[in-house]
C-alpha positions in Angstrom: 10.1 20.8 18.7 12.1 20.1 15.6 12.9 17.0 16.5 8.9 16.1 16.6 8.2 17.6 13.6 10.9 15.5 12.0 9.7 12.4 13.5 6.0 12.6 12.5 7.0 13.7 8.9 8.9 10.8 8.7 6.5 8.6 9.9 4.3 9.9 7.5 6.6 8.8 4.7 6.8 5.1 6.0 3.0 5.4 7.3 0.9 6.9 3.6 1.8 3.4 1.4 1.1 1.5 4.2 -2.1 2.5 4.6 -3.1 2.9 1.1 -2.0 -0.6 0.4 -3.7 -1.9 3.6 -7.0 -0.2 2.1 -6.5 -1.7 -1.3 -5.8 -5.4 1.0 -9.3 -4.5 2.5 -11.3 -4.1 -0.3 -10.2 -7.4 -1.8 -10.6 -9.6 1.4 -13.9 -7.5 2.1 -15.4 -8.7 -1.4 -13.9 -12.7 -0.6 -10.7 -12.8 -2.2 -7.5 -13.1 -0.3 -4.9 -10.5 -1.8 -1.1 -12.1 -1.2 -0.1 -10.6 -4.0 0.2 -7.0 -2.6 4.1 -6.8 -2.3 4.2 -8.4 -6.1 1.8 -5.6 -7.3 3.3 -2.7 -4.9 7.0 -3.8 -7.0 5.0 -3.9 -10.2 3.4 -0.4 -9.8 7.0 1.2 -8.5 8.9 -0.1 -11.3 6.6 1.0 -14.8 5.7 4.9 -12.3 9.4 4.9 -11.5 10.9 4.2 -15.0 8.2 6.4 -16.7 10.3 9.5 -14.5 13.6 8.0 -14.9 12.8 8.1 -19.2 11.0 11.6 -18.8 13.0 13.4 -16.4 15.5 15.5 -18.9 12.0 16.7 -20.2 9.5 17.0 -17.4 9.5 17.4 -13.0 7.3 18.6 -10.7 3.6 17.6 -9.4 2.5 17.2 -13.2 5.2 14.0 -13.9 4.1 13.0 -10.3 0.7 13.0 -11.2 1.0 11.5 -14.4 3.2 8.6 -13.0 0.7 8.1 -10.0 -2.0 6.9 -13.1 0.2 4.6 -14.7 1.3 3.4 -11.3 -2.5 2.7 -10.8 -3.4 0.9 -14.2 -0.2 -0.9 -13.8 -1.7 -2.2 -10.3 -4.9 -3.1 -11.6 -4.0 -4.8 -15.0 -1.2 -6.6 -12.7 -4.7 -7.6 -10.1 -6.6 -9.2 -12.7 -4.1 -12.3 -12.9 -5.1 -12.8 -9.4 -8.4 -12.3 -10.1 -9.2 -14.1 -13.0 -7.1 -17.2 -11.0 -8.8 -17.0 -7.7 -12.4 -16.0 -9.4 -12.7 -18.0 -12.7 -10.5 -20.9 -12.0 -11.4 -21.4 -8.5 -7.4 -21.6 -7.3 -6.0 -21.5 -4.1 -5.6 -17.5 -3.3 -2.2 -18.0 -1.2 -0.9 -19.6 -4.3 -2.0 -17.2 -6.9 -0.9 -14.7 -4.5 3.3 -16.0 -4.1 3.2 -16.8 -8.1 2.9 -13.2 -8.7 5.0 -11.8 -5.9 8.0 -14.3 -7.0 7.1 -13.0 -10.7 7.1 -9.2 -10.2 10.8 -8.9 -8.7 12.1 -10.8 -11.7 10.2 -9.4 -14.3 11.3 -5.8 -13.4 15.2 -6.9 -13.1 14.7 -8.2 -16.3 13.1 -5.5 -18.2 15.1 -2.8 -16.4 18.5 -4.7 -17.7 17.0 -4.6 -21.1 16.3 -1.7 -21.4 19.2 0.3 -19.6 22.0 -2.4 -19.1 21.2 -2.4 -15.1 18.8 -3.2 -12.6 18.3 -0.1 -10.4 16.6 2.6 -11.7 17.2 5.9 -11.1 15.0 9.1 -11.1 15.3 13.1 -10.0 13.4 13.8 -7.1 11.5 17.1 -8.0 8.2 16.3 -5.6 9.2 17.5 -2.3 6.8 20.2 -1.4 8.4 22.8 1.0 5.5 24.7 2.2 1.9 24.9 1.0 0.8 28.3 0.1 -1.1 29.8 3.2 -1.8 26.6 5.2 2.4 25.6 5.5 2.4 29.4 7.2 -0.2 28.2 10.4 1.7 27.4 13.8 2.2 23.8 14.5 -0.2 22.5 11.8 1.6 23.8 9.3 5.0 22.5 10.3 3.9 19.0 11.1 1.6 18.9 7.6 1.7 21.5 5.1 5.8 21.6 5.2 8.5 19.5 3.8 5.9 17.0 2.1 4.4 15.4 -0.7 1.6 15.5 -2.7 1.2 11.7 -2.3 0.2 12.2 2.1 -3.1 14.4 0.8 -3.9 11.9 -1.5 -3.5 8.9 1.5 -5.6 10.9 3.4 -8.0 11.2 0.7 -8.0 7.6 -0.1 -8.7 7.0 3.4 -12.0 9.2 3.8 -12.8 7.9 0.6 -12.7 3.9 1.4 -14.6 4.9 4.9 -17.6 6.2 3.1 -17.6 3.8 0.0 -17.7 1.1 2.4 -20.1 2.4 4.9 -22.3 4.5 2.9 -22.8 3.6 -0.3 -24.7 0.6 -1.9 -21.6 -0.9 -3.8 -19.5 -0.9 -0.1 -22.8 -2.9 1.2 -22.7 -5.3 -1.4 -19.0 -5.7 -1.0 -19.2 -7.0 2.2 -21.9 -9.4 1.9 -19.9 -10.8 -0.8 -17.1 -11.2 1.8 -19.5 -12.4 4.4 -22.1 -14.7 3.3 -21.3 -14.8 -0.6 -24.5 -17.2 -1.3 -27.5 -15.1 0.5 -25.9 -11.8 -1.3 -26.4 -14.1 -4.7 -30.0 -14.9 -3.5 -30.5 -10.8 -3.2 -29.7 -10.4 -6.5 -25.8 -9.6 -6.4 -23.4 -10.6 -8.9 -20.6 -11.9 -6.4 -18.4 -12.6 -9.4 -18.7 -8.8 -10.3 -17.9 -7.5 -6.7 -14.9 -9.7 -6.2 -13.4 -8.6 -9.4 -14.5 -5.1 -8.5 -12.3 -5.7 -5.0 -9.4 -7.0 -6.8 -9.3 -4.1 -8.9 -9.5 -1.9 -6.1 -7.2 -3.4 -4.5 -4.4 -3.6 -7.4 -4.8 0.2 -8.5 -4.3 1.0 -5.0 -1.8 -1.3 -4.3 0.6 0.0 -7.8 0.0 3.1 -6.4 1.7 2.2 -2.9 4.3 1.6 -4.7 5.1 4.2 -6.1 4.0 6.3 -3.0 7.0 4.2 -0.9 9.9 5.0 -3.3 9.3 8.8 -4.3 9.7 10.1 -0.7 12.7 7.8 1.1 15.1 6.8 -2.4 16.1 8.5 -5.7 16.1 4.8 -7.2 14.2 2.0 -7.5 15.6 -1.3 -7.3 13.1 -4.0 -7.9 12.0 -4.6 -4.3 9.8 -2.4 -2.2 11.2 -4.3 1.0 8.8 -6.2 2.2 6.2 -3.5 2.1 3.1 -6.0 0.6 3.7 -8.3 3.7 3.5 -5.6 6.7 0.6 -4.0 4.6 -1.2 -7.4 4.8 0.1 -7.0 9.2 -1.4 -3.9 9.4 -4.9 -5.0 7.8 -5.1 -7.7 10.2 -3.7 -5.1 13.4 -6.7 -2.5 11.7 -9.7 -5.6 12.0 -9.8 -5.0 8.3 -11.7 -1.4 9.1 -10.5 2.3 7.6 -9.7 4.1 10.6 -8.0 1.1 12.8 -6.1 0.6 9.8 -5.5 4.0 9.9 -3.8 3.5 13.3 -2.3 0.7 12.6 -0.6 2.3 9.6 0.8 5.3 11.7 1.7 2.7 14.9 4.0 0.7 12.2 5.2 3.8 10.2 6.6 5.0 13.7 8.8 2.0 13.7 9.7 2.5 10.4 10.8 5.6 11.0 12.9 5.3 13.5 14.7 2.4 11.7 15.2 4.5 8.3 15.8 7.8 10.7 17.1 6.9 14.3 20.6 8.8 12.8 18.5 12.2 12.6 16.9 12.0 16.2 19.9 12.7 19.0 18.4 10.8 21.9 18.6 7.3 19.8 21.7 8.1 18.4 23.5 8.8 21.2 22.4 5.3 22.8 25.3 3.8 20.0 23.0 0.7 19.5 24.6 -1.1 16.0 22.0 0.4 13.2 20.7 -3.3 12.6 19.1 -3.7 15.3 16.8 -0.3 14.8 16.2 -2.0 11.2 14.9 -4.9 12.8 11.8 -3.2 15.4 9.1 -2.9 12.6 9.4 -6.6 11.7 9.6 -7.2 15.4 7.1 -5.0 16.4 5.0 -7.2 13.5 5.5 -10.2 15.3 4.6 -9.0 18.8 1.2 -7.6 17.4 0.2 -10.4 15.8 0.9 -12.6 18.3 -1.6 -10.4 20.6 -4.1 -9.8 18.1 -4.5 -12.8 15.7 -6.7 -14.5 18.5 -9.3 -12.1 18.5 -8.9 -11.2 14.4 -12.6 -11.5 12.9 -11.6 -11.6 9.0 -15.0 -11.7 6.4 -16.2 -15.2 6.4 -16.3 -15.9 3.0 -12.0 -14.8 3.0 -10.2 -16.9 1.0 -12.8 -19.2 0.2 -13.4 -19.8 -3.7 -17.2 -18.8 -4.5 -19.2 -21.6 -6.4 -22.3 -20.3 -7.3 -23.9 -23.7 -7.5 -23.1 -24.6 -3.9 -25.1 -23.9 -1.3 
């Protein structure tokens, strides 16, 4: 059994900020706009969270610098968004291209700064976050081992964000709006929907959760931070095509690809793979496999908004 318990916690590591930054993907392309930029904003929102611990942590630890560095991780993803935003929205560009200018930019822009400010690149930070059992629930059989032990604060708030998305989209009057705008952009204008206002609202959305993948990827699998989140933007955008841009198939998706994930960071810790002596490059290269073999069964049938990725002109119709 420990074996299990260690895989699924380890998926879960590999499985949160791929979900969260799936859900932040969804709410963009669900308002219209085409978010490539999620790996440039994921680096973005990892490198400002991750050197606000690395400068604070001779003075503060625990959930409360996690907490704190989860809110700048956030506005970090959002001002980082509107770029995007005010390029694909305002001046009608080509959202692919908006998308790679910022995801070539982020990268270089953290190297740079982090050199500036402390001579080299990688970053590094205390990790004081691990929780090792919640209080009461870590104490209930099974549950608590697989959940509520050895975790982080950052899989409740996943899980949150996830039940969260499901009932803005589904059940509220801004998630409706939303996706008209992503569907038929000109008959939600004719209803009385500002489509400019709901895209940039998506964006947003879609940065602040994105930042926060970011951080949410480095905290539980590094102690540094090394200007790349490894490609994490790119299989978020696979898993929001796998999920048919929908919560809880994203959901699936997130946990089918974390698996992978996991056993490519963790096949050392689980005997049965280890023992196979298969050269540890070829276990880091199922999830990017395991992309391709998806998408090639799935793309056929994917049924992306309408209105994805295509500029809104209000005058047209």
């Amino acid at each position: 059994m420990s074996v299990i318990y260690f895989i699924f916690q380890q998926t879960m590591f590999f499985a949160i900020p791929l979900l969260i930054v799936a859900l932040g993907g969804m709410f963009s392309e669900r308002s219209g706009v085409v978010n490539i930029a999620l790996e440039g904003i994921m680096t973005m929102g990892a490198f400002t969270s991750i050197l606000f611990l690395n400068l604070t942590g001779g003075v503060m630890s625990g959930q409360g610098q996690l907490l704190i560095a989860i809110v700048i991780a956030m506005i970090t993803g959002v001002v980082f968004s509107l770029f995007h935003a005010y390029a694909a929205i305002n001046m009608k560009a080509d959202q692919t291209i908006s998308g790679t200018a910022l995801n070539m930019f982020a990268p270089a822009f953290a190297i740079f700064v982090a050199r500036i400010i402390q001579g080299v690149q990688q970053i590094q930070f205390s990790n004081t976050f691990r929780i090792e059992s919640v209080p009461v629930l870590g104490s209930i059989p099974v549950i608590g081992d697989l959940l509520f032990q050895n975790t982080y604060i950052t899989t409740y708030i996943g899980i949150a964000i996830l039940i969260v998305s499901t009932i803005v989209l589904y059940r509220t009057r801004f998630g409706l709006r939303l996706r008209a705008c992503g569907e038929h952009p000109q008959a939600a204008d004719a209803a009385g929907v500002n489509v400019y206002r709901m895209q940039y609202a998506g964006v947003i959305i879609s940065g602040a959760l994105a930042g926060l993948g970011g951080l949410v990827f480095v905290v539980p699998t590094s102690t540094n931070f090394n200007a790349t989140v490894s490609g994490y933007g790119f299989l978020a955008l696979a898993v929001l095509i796998f999920g048919q841009w929908k919560p809880v198939r994203i959901m699936w998706a997130s946990l089918f690809f974390g698996l992978t994930k996991a056993i490519a960071s963790a096949y050392s810790g689980i005997p049965f793979l280890n023992n196979f002596g298969i050269p540890s490059y070829l276990y880091k290269m199922i999830p990017y496999i395991a992309t391709l073999i998806v998408l090639i069964f799935t793309s056929k049938n994917s049924q992306a908004p309408r209105a994805s990725g295509v500029p809104y002109d209000k005058g047209a119709r």
